[in-house]
C-alpha positions in Angstrom: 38.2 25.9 -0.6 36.4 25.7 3.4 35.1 22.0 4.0 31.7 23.4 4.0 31.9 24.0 0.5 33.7 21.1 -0.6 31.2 19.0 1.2 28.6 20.8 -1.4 30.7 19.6 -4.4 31.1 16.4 -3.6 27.2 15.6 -2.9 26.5 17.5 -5.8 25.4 14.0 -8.0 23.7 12.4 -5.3 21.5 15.4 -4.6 20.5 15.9 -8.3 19.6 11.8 -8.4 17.2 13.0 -5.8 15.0 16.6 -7.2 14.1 17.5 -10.5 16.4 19.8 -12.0 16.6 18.6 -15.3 19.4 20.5 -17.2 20.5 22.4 -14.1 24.2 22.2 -12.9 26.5 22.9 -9.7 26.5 26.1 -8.3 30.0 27.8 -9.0 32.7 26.9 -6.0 32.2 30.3 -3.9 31.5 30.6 -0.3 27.4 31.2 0.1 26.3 33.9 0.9 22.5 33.8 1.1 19.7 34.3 4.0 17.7 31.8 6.4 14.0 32.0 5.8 11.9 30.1 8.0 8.8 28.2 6.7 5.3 30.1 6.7 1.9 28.7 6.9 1.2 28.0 2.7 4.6 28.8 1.6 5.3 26.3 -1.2 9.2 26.0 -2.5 8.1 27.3 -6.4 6.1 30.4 -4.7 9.1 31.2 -2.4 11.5 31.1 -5.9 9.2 33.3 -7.7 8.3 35.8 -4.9 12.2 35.6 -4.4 14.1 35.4 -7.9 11.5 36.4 -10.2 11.2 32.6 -11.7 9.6 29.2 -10.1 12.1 27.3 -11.2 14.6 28.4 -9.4 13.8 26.2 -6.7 15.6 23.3 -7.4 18.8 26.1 -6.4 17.2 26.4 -3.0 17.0 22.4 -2.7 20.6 22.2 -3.5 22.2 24.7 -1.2 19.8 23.3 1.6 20.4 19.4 1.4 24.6 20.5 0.9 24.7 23.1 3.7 22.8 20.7 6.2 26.2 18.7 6.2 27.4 21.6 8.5 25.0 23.5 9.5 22.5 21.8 11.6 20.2 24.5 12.1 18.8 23.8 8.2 16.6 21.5 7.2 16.8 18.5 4.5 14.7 18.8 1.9 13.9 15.6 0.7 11.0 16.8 -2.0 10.8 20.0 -3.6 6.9 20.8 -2.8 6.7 18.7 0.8 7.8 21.2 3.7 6.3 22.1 6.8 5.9 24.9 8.8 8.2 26.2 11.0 11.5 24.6 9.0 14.5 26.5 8.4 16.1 27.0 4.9 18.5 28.3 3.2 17.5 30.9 0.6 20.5 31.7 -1.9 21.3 35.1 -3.1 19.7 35.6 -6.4 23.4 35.5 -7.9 24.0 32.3 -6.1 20.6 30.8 -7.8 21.4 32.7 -11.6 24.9 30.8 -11.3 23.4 27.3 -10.6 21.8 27.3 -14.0 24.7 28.3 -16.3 27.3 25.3 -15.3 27.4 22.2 -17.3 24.8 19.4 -16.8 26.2 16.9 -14.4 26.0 13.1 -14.6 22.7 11.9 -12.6 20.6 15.0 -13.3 17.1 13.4 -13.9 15.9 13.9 -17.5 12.1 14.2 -18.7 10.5 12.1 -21.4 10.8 8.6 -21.9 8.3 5.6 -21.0 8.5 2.8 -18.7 6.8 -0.5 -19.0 5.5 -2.0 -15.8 4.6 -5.6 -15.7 3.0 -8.7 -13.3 0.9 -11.2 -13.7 -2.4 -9.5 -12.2 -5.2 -7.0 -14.3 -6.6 -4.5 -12.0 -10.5 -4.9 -12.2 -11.5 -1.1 -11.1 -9.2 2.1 -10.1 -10.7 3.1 -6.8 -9.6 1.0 -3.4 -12.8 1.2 -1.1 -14.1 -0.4 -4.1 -11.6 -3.7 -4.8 -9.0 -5.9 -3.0 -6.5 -5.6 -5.6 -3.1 -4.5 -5.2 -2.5 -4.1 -8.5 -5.8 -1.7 -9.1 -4.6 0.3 -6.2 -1.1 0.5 -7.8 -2.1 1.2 -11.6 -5.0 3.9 -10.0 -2.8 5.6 -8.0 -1.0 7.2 -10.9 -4.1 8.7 -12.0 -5.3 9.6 -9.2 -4.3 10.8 -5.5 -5.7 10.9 -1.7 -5.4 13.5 0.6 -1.6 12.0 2.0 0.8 9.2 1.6 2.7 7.0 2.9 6.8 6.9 2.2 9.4 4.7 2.1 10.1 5.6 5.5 6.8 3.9 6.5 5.5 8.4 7.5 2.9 10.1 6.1 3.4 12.7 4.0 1.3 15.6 2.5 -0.4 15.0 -1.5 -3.3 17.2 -1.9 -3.1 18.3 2.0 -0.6 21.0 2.5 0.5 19.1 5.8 -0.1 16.3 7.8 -2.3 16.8 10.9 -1.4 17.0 14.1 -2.0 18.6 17.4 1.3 21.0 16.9 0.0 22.2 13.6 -3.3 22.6 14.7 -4.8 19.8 12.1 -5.8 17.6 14.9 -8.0 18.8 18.2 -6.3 17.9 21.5 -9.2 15.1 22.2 -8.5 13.6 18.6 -12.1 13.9 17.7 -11.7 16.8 15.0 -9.3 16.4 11.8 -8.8 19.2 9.7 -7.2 18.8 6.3 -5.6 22.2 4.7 -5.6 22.1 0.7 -3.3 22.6 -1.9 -4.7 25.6 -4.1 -3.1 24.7 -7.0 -4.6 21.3 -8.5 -6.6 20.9 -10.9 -8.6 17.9 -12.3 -7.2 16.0 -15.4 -10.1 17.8 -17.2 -9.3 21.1 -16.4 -11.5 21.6 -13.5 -10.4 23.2 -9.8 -9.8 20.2 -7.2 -11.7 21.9 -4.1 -13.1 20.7 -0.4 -16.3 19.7 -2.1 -14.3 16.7 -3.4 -13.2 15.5 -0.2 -16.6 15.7 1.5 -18.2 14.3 -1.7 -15.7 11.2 -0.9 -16.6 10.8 2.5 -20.3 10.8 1.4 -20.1 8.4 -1.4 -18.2 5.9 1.3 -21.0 6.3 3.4 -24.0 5.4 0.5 -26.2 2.5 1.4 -26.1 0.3 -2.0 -22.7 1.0 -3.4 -19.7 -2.0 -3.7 -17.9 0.0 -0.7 -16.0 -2.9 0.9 -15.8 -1.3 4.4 -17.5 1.7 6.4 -15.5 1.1 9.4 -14.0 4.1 11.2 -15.7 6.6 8.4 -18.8 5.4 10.2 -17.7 7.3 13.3 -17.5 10.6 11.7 -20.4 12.9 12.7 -19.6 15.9 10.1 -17.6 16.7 7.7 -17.7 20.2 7.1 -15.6 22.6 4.7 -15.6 26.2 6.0 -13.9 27.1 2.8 -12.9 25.5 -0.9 -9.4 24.6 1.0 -10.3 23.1 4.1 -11.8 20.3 5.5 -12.7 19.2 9.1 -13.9 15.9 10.1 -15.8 15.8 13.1 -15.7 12.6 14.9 -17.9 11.0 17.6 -15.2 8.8 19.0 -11.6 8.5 18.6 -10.6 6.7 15.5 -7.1 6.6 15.9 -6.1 4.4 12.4 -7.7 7.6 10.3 -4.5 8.7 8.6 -4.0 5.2 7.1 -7.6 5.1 6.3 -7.2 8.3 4.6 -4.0 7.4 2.8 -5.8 4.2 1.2 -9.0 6.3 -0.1 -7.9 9.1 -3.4 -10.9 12.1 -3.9 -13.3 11.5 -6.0 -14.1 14.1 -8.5 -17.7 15.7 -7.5 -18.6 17.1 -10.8 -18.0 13.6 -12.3 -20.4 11.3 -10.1 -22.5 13.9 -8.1 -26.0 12.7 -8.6 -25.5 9.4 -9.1 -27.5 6.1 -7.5 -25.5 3.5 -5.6 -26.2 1.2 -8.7 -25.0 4.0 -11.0 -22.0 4.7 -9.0 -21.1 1.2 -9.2 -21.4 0.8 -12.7 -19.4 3.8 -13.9 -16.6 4.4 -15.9 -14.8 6.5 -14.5 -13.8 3.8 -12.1 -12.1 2.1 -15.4 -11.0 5.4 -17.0 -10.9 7.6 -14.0 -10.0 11.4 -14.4 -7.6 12.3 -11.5 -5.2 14.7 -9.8 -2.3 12.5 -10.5 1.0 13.0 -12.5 -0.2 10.7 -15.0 -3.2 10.9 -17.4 -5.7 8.0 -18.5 -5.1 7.0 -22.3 -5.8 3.4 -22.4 -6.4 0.5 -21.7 -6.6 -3.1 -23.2 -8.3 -5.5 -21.4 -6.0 -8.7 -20.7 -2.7 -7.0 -22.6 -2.1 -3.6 -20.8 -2.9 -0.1 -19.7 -1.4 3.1 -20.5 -1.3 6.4 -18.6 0.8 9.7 -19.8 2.4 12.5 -18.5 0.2 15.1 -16.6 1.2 18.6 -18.7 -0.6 20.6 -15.7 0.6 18.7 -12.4 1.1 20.8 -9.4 4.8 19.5 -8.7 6.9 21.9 -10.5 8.9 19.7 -13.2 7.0 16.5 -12.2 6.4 13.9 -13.6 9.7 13.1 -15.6 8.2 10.4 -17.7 6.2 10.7 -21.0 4.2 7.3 -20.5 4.0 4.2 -18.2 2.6 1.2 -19.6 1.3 -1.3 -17.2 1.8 -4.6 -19.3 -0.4 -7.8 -17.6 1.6 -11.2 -18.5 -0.4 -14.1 -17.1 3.2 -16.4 -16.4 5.5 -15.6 -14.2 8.4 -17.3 -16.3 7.2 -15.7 -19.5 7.2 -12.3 -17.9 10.6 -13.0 -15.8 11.9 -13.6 -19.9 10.5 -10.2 -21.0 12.4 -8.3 -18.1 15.5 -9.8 -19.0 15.0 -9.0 -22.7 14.3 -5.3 -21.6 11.1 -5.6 -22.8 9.7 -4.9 -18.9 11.6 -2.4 -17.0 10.1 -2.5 -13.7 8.6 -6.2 -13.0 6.8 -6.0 -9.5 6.6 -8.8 -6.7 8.6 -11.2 -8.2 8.4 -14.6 -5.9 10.9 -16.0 -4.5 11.5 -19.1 -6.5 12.7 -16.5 -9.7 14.1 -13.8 -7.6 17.6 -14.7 -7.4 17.7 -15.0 -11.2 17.3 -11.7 -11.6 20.8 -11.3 -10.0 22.0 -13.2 -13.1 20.9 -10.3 -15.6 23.6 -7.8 -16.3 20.6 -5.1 -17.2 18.5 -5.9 -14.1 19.0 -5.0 -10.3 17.1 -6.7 -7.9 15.2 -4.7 -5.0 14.5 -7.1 -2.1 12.1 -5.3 1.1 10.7 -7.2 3.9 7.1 -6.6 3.7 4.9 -6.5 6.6 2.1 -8.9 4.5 1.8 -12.0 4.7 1.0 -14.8 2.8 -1.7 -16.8 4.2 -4.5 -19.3 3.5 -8.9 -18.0 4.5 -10.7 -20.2 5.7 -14.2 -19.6 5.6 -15.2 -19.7 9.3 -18.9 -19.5 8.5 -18.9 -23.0 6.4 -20.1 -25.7 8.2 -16.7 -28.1 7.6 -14.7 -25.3 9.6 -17.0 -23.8 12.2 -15.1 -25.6 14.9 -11.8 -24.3 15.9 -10.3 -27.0 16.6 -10.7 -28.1 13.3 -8.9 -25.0 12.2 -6.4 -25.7 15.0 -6.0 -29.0 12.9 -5.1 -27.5 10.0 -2.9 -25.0 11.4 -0.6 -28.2 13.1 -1.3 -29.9 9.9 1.5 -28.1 7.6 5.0 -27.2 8.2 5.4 -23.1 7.9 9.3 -23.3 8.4 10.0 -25.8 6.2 7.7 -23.3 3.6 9.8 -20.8 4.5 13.6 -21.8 4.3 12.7 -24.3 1.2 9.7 -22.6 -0.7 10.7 -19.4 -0.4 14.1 -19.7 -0.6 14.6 -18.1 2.8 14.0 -14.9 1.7 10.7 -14.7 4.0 10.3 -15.8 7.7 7.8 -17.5 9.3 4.7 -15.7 10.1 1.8 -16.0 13.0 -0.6 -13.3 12.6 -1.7 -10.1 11.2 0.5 -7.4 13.1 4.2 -7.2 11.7 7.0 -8.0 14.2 8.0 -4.8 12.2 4.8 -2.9 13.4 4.9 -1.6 17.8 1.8 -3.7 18.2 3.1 -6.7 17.6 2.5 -9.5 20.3 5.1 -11.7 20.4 3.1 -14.3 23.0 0.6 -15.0 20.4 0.0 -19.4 19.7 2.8 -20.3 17.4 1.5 -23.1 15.4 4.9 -25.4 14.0 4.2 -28.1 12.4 2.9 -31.3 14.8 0.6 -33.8 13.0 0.0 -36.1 15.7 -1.6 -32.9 17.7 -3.2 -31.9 14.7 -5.0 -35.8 14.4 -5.8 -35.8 18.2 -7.6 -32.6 17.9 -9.7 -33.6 14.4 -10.8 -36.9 16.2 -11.7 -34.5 19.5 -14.3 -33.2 16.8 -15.7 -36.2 15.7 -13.2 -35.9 12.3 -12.7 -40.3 11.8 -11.7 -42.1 8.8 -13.9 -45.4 9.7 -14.4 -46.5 6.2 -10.3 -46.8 6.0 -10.2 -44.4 2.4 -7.6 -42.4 4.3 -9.7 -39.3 4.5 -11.9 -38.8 7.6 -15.7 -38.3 8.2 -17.7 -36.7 10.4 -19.4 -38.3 13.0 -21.2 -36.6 15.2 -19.5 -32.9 13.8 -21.9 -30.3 14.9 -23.5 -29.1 12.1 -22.1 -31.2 9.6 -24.1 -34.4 8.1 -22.7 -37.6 9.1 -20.1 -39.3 6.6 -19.6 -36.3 4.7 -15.6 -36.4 4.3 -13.2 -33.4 5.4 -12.8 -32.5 1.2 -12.5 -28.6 0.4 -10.6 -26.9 -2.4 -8.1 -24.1 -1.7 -8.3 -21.6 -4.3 -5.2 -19.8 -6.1 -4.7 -17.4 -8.7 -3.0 -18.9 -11.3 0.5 -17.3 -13.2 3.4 -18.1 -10.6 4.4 -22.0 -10.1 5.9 -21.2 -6.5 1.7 -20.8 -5.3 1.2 -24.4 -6.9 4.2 -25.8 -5.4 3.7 -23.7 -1.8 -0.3 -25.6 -1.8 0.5 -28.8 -3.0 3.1 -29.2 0.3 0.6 -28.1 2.3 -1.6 -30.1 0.5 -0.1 -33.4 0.8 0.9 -32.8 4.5 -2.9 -32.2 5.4 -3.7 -35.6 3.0 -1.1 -37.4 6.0 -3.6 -36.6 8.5 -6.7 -37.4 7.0 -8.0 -34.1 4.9 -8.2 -34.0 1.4 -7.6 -30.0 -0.3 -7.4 -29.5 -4.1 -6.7 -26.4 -6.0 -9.1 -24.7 -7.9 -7.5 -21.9 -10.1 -9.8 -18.5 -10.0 -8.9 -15.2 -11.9 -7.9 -12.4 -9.2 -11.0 -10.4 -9.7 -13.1 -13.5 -9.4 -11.4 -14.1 -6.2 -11.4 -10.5 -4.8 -14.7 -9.4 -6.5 -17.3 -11.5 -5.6 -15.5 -14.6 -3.3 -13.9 -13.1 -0.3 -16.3 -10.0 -0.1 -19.3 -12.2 -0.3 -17.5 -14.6 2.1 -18.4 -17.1 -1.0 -15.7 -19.8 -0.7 -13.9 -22.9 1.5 -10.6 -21.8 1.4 -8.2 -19.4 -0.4 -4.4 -18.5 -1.2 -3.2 -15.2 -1.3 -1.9 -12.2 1.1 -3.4 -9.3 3.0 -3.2 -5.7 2.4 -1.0 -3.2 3.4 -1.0 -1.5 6.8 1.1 1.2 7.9 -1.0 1.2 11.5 -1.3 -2.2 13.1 -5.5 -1.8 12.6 -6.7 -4.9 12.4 -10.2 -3.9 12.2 -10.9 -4.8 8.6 -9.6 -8.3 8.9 -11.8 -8.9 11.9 -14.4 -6.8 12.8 -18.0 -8.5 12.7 -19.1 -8.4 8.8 -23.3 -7.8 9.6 -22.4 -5.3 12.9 -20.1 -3.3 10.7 -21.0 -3.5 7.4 -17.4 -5.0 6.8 -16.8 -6.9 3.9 -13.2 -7.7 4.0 -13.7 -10.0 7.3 -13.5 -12.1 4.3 -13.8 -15.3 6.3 -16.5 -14.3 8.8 -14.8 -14.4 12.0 -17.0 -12.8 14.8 -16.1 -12.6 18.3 -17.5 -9.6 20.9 -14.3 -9.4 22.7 -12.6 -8.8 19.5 -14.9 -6.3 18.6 -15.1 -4.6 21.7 -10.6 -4.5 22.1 -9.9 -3.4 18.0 -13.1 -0.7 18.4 -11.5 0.0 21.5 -7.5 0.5 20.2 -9.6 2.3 17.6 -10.7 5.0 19.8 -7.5 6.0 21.8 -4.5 8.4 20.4 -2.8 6.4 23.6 -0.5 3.9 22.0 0.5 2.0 25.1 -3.6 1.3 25.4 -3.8 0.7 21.7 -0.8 -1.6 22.3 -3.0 -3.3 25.3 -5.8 -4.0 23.1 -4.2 -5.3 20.3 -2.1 -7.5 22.0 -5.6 -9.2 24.0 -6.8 -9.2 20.5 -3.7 -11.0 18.8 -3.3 -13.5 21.5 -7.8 -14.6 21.3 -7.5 -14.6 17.1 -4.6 -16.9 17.5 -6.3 -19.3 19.3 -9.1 -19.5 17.1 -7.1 -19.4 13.7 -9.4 -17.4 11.5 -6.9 -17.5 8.5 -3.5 -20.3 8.7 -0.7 -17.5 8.3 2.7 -18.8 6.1 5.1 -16.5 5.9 5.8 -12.7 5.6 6.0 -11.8 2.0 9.5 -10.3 0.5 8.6 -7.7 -1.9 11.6 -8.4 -5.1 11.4 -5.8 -7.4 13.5 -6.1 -11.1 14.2 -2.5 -12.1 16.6 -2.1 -15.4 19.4 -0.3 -15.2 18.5 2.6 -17.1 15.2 3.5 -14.8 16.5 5.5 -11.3 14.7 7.1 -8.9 12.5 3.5 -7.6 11.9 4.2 -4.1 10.5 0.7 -2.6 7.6 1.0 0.1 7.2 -2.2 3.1 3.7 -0.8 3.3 2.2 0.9 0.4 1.8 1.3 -3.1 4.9 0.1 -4.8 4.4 3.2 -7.3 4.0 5.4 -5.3 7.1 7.8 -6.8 6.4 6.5 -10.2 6.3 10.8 -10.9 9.9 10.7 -9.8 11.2 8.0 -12.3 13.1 9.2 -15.2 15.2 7.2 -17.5 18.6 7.6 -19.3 
């Protein structure tokens, strides 16, 4: 037997862990003998294997012989997904004997089978399935099933192609040489959930409905520089911009089409109200069946998904368990299979369940506490200094967290290329935090232990530094994490209590309507270091997730600025003036960067976790024993 072939045997199981090819088996141990085809513009791998062999699913033959031959032959190309290629690849194409032979072996160990349901659990409900609309991870997640954007982003942190045939860029001709025109080429084969053609009007229809005056649209930014969006044809799309907005792609990852011949027609008011947005009918691999407010939410397989084979699973059930340790007792039971975002006070008993692995990613989130800049108690940075002094982020860290997570400063990942490691560090200094509070005219003169204000601009005089801190109740390690930081601040003179808010309370109406003192939680994912969300002025930009109102021109001016160059060393110039100016006015107190600890039972494969998107993002290529 030659090495090349033997190499083909012996990844044989790990390559079937990898592609659907339920009930296929090993090709038969004979040298190949096939032809190298090189990708065309619209070639898909199931039109290739029935142009070629007479039958679609023959493809999974041509994955096979390319992922085993690439050992050796470095002219061929990996194929990591069945239906995501690019132009200009070469593959291998077996001989039509070579591809009748893989189907008549015995089914191998690993070979991904279809049918079955999963149960998916946490502690969070979504509140509505559409992200421009809601804050919540969880919504995002659950929708995302249902319901796809244009690309995605992998494991490996790259976009990748959903309902685009391909990623743009200047090679494939997607993006213009000055980065001001984006053109999206479609898929021709998807179809809405209820039958009907998914098309270019659903794309421009999108952009449009972000755009609306009246609707719950959280942010416009960087859509608001698009000065047409134009589809010369049902499969193509161009975006015309008037200046560069160089975070697109991960604005275009976070926003999935909207179906036109749903919500055409609609007022901003009747757009908002809508159901779909609760029982949404999508692209996705998965199909809307139900869902039970408070107890859980079911979605079903797709029969007419454009992935050949995909999705494996019958049903997923997204189960909602208000406490963590009741919820941590279900997975263990095997009544969860996949628990998401365990904390890190429960996530090394996971490695005590004989039916449970643990999957541990370092995120690029992190956990942090708002402060609401615009209320009069913290509109002073040095009193936002104070706090940041006030409480010990490493201790949090190494003891809260278990030391699973490390310290954290700002928004950018050290993980991300535009991360500035100069920014202010703040560690842990009371008596620097108490010179700065008095500096304001923060006393304790009637000797209660908390101070006053005296003389604080704005702010009456004897009205004490109190504020709550509020928290989404569920997981003990958010009560324990706030009441350290809580009883440090108390050393120095402030007072904070915790007041528990449901997660759509706190998302939904608090944070976008800048409604609050302070808050506990994490920010969302970002593939691109844009910080523009976070920090761009709320009224100038009509951007309502600056959820605590910080405004400052030069900000605006250096994030619009990294914003409008494909240069990433002058991106990287901007951002870093930008970290190093937020840091010194402390906007948000940043904890710790959030480990990500998945619990996935044994008998689920195929659970790919993502540092910076939706942890279900493969949930079509799950399957079950």
């Amino acid at each position: 037997m030659s090495k090349r072939l033997f190499s083909a045997l012996v990844l044989t199981a790990l390559v079937f862990t990898l592609f659907p090819a339920t009930g296929l088996a090993a090709p038969p141990a004979q040298e190949p003998a096939g032809t190298i085809y090189t990708i065309q513009k619209d070639d898909w791998l199931s039109k290739i294997a029935e142009k070629e062999y007479g039958n679609v699913t023959a493809y999974p033959a041509i994955v096979y012989y390319n992922n085993a031959k690439a050992e050796t032959d470095d002219t061929l190309t990996h194929i990591f997904h069945p239906d995501r290629i690019e132009v200009g690849w070469s593959i291998y194409l077996p001989t039509p004997e070579e591809a009748s032979a893989f189907f008549e072996m015995e089914t191998p160990v690993g070979v991904p089978k279809s049918g079955g349901r999963v149960v998916v659990a946490h502690t969070q409900e979504p509140d509505r399935f559409w992200p421009p609309l809601t804050g919540l991870t969880v919504s995002y997640e659950v929708g995302g099933l249902m319901n796809l954007p244009l690309i995605e982003v992998n494991d490996r942190n790259e976009y990748q192609p959903v309902l685009a045939t391909e990623v743009p860029t200047t090679r494939n001709g997607g993006l213009s040489e000055d980065s001001l025109t984006w053109t999206f080429r479609l898929r021709d084969d998807v179809t809405w959930h209820d039958g009907q053609p998914f098309t270019a009007a659903d794309v421009k229809f999108t952009y449009e409905m972000i755009m609306m005056e009246g609707t719950d649209v959280l942010s416009k930014v960087g859509w608001d520089s698009i000065e047409a969006c134009e589809t010369p044809d049902d499969y193509t799309v161009v975006f015309k911009f008037t200046e560069v907005d160089a975070p697109f792609l991960m604005r275009v990852s976070n926003t999935p089409i909207l179906p036109e011949h749903i919500l055409a027609g609609l007022t901003a008011e009747e757009f908002n109200a809508h159901e779909w947005f609760r029982k949404p009918v999508g692209t996705g691999p998965f199909v809307f069946k139900e869902w039970v407010s408070g107890d859980h939410i079911t979605v079903v397989k797709n029969p007419n998904y454009f992935i050949q084979g995909l999705p494996y699973l019958d049903e997923i059930v997204w189960r909602v368990v208000p406490d963590a340790n009741t919820l941590l007792n279900m997975t263990e039971t095997g009544e969860v299979d996949v628990q998401l975002r365990i904390q890190n006070d429960l996530a090394e008993l996971v490695d005590s369940m004989d039916n449970v692995e643990r999957v541990t990613t370092q995120s690029i989130i992190p956990w942090l506490i708002w402060i609401n800049n615009n209320h009069p108690l913290f509109k002073d940075a040095r009193t936002r200094q104070a706090l940041a002094y006030g409480f010990d982020k490493e201790i949090i860290a190494d003891k809260v967290f278990r030391g699973l997570s490390e310290a954290a400063d700002g928004a950018i990942s050290p993980q991300l290329w535009a991360y500035n490691p100069n920014i202010v560090q703040y560690r842990y200094d009371p008596e620097k935090a108490k010179a700065l509070l008095e500096e304001v005219g923060w006393r304790d003169e009637d000797g209660d232990g908390i101070r006053e204000a005296h003389g604080v601009d704005g702010v009456a005089d004897g009205t004490p530094l109190k504020f709550e801190t509020a928290n989404i109740p569920g997981e003990q390690i958010r009560v324990q994490l706030l009441s350290l930081v809580h009883a440090q601040w108390k050393e120095i003179g402030i007072q904070a209590e915790i007041n528990l808010v449901d997660v759509g309370t706190m998302f939904g109406r608090m944070h976008p309507n800048n409604d609050f003192e302070t808050s506990y939680s994490y920010i969302g994912r970002y593939v691109d270091p844009n910080i523009g969300d976070l920090y761009l002025d709320r009224d100038r930009f009509n951007n309502r997730n600056n959820y605590v109102g910080y405004s400052n021109p030069r900000v605006d001016e250096l994030v619009v600025a990294s914003q409008q160059t494909a240069d990433r060393e002058k991106r990287r110039e901007y951002l870093w003036e930008a970290q190093q100016i937020i840091s010194e006015a402390v906007p948000q107190l940043f904890i710790a960067w959030r480990a990500n600890n998945t619990a996935v039972n044994k008998r689920v494969h195929g659970y790919l976790p993502t540092p910076a998107y939706n942890e279900m993002w493969n949930a079509a290529e799950w399957w079950v024993e």
